[in-house]
C-alpha positions in Angstrom: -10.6 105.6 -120.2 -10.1 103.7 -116.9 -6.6 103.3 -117.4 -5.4 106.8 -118.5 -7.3 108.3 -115.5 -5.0 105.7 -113.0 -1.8 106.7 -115.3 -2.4 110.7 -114.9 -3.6 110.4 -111.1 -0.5 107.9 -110.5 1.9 111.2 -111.3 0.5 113.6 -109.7 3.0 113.5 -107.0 5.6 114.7 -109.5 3.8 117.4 -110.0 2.7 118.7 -106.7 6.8 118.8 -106.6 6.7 121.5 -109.1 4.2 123.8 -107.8 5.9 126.0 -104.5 2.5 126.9 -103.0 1.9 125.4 -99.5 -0.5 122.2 -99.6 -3.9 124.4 -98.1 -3.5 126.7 -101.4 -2.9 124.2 -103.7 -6.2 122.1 -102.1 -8.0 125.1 -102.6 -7.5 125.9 -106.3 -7.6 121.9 -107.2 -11.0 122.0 -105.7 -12.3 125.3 -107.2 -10.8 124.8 -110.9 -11.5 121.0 -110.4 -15.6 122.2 -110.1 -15.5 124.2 -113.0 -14.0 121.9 -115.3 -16.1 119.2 -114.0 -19.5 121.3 -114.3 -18.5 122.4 -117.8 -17.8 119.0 -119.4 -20.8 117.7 -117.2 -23.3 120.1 -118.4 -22.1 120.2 -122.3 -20.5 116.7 -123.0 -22.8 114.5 -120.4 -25.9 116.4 -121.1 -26.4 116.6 -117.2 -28.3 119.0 -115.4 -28.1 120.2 -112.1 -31.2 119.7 -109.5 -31.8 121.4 -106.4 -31.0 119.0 -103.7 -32.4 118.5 -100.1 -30.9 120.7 -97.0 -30.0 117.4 -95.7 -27.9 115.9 -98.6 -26.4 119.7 -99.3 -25.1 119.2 -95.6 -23.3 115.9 -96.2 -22.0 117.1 -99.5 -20.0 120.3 -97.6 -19.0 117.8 -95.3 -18.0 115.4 -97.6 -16.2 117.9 -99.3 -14.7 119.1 -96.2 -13.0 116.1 -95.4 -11.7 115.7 -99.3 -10.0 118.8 -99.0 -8.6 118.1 -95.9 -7.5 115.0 -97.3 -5.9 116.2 -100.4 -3.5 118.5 -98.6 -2.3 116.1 -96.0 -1.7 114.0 -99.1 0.7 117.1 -100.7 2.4 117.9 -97.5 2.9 113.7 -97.7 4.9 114.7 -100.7 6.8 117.5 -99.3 8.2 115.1 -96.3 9.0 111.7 -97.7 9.1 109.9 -101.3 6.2 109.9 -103.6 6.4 106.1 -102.9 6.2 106.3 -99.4 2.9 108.9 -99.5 1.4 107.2 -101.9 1.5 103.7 -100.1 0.8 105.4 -96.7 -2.1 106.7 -99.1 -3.1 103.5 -100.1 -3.9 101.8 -96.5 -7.8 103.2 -96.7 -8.8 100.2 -97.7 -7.5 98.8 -94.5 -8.7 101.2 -92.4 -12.0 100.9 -93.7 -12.1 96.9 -93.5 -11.2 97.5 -89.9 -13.7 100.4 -89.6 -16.1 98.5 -91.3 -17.5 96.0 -88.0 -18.1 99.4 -86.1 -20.0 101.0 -88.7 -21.5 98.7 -90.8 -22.0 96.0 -88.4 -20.3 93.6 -90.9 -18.0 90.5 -89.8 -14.2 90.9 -89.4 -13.2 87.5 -91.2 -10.0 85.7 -90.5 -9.2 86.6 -94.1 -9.9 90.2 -93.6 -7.4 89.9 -90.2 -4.8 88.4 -91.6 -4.6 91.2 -94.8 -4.8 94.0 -92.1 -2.2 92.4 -89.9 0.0 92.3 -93.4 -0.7 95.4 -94.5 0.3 96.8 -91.1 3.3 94.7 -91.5 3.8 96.3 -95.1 3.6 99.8 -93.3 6.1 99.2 -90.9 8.4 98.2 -93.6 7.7 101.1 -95.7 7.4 103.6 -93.1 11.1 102.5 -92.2 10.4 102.8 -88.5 11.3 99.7 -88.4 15.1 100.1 -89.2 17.7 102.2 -87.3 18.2 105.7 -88.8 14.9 106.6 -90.0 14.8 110.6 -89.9 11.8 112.6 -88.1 11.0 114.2 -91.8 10.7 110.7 -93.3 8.2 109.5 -90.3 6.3 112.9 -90.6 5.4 112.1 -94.4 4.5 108.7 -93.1 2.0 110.6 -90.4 0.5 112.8 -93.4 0.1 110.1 -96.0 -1.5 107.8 -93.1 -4.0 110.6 -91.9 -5.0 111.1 -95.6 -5.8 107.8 -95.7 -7.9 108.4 -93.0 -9.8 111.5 -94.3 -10.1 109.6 -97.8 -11.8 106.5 -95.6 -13.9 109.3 -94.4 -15.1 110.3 -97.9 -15.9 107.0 -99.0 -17.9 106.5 -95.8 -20.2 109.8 -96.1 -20.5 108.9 -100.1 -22.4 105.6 -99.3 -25.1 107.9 -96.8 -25.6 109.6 -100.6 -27.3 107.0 -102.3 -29.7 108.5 -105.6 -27.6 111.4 -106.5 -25.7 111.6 -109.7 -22.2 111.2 -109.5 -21.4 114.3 -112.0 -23.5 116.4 -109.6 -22.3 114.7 -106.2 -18.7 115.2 -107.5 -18.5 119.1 -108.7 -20.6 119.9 -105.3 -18.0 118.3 -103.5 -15.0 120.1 -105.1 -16.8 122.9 -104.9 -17.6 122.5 -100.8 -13.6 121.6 -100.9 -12.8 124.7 -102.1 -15.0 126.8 -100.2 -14.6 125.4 -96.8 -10.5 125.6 -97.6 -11.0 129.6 -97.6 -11.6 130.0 -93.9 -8.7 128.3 -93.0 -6.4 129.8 -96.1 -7.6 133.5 -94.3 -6.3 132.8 -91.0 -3.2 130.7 -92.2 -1.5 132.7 -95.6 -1.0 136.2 -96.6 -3.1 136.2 -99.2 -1.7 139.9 -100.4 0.8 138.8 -101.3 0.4 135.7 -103.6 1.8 136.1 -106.5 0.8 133.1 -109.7 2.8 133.8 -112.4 2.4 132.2 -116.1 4.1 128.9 -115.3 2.4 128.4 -112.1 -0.8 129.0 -113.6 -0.3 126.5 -116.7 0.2 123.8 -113.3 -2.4 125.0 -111.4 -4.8 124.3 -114.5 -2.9 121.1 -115.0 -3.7 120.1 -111.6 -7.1 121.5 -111.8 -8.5 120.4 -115.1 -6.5 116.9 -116.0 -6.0 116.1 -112.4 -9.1 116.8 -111.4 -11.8 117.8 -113.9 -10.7 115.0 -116.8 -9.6 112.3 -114.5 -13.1 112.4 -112.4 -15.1 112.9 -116.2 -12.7 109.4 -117.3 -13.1 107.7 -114.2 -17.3 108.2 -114.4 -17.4 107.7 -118.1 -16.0 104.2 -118.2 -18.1 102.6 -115.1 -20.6 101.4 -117.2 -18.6 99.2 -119.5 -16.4 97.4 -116.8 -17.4 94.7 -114.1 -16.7 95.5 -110.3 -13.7 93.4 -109.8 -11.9 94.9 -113.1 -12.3 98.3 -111.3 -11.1 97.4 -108.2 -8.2 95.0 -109.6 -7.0 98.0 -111.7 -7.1 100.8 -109.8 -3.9 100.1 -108.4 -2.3 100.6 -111.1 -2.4 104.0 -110.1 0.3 103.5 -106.7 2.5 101.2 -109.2 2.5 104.4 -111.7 3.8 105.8 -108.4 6.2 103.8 -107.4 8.0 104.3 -111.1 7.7 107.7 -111.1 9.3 107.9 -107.9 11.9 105.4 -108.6 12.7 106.4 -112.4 11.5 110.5 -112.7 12.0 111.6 -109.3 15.2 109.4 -108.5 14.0 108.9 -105.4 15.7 105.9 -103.6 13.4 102.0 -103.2 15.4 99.5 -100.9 14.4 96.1 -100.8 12.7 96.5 -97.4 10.4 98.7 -98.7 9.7 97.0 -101.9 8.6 94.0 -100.0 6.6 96.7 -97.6 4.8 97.7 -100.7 4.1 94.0 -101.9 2.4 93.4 -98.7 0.5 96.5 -98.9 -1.3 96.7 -101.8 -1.1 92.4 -101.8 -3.4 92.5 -98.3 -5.9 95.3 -100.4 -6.5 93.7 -103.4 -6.8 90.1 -101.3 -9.7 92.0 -99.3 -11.3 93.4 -101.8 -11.3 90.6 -103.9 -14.0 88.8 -102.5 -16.8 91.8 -101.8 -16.4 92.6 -106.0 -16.9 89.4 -106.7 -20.0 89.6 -105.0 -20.8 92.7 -106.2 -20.9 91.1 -109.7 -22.5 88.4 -109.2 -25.4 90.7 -107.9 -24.9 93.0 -111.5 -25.4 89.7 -113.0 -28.3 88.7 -111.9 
């Protein structure tokens, strides 16, 4: 279940490709269609039922959600700009940034082990990005700036999940598509003509692909296989999903890989799973006993 929510999620670059509504609209109906599909396999398949929640943790959720759907169309206009490859490793420095972020807001210890991944990731980045080489374009280093500041916003999320402790994930997750929808519309109003969208049958079918697999049944895979993996399986194989990536660009998409960046991305996701490795470790061990 793990795996095939990492195989769909790691294409979904492809497929924002295919859908010619700008990233804010497309955030939007992920978000709202996400929510109901999410709710309805919640509330029938998972037997869960929804509480009413404290004013307090409703606030965190809408800003939670908030940030995610900020994040997810800084992620799509990432696509537009550079290769899915490129977005998707910009995409996948969060758990940098939060290793980094984590001494300020945690109060934990930046190890030499934990400096020396960051300083290779950034490496990596560089590498990717292809700032450092003569004749990178302006477009190419814009994707790089919206893949890096959804990384951001995504480093965001994670932080406002852990002040959420005690709430179910079903619930916590349909609330937060739902606040990503929703807090998208103000925005949408001032930014698009909404008179004169126009979804036709094809662009539906991909906006319920993108809502409902993408969304709904990835989230209702991810949740349902928790319980039967240990911490450092999760975190091992959950980047599978930029390596799904990287072949989609390369072999769908066509989209060029020179060595430079190949090596960019070895360092990259290398320096993550290095820094992660010990905390799941630890995480176990704590399961275990």
């Amino acid at each position: 279940m793990y795996l095939v929510s990492l195989l769909i999620v790691g294409s979904i670059g492809a497929l924002r490709r295919s859908i010619p509504l700008s990233s804010g609209l497309l955030a939007f109906f992920r978000g709202l269609i996400g929510a109901l599909a999410l709710a309805l396999y919640a509330s029938i398949s998972a037997q869960k039922h929804f509480h009413r929640l404290p004013g307090k943790t409703l606030l965190l959720m809408a800003l939670s959600g908030a940030v995610l759907g900020i994040n997810w169309m800084l992620l799509f206009e990432a696509y537009r700009y550079t290769t899915v490859a490129v977005a998707t490793l910009c995409y996948y420095m969060e758990p940098i940034l939060l290793l980094l972020l984590a001494p300020l807001l945690f109060g934990e210890r930046l190890t030499a082990r934990k400096a020396c991944c960051a300083v290779c990731a950034l490496i990596g980045m560089l590498l990717v990005s292809g700032v450092s080489r003569a004749g990178w374009s302006g477009t190419q280093l814009r994707g790089v700036a919206f893949g890096l500041s959804a990384a951001v916003f995504y480093a965001l999320v994670v932080i406002l999940n852990k002040k959420l402790p005690g709430v179910d994930v079903y619930e916590k997750t349909v609330l937060q598509l739902g606040f990503a929808a929703l807090v998208m519309l103000p925005y949408l109003l001032i930014t698009e003509d909404l008179s004169a969208l126009s979804i036709g049958t094809p662009l539906l079918w991909r906006l319920l692909l993108i809502g409902v697999v993408y969304t709904g049944l990835v989230y209702a895979l991810y949740f349902g296989s928790m319980d039967g993996l240990r911490a450092q399986t999760i975190a091992l194989l959950s980047y599978l999903d930029p390596v799904v990536a990287l072949l989609v660009s390369a072999l769908y998409l066509h989209e060029p890989m020179t060595l430079r960046a190949a090596l960019g991305a070895v360092l990259i996701l290398g320096a993550s799973i290095v820094s992660e490795g010990k905390n799941t470790k630890k995480q176990n061990e704590e399961v275990t006993k």
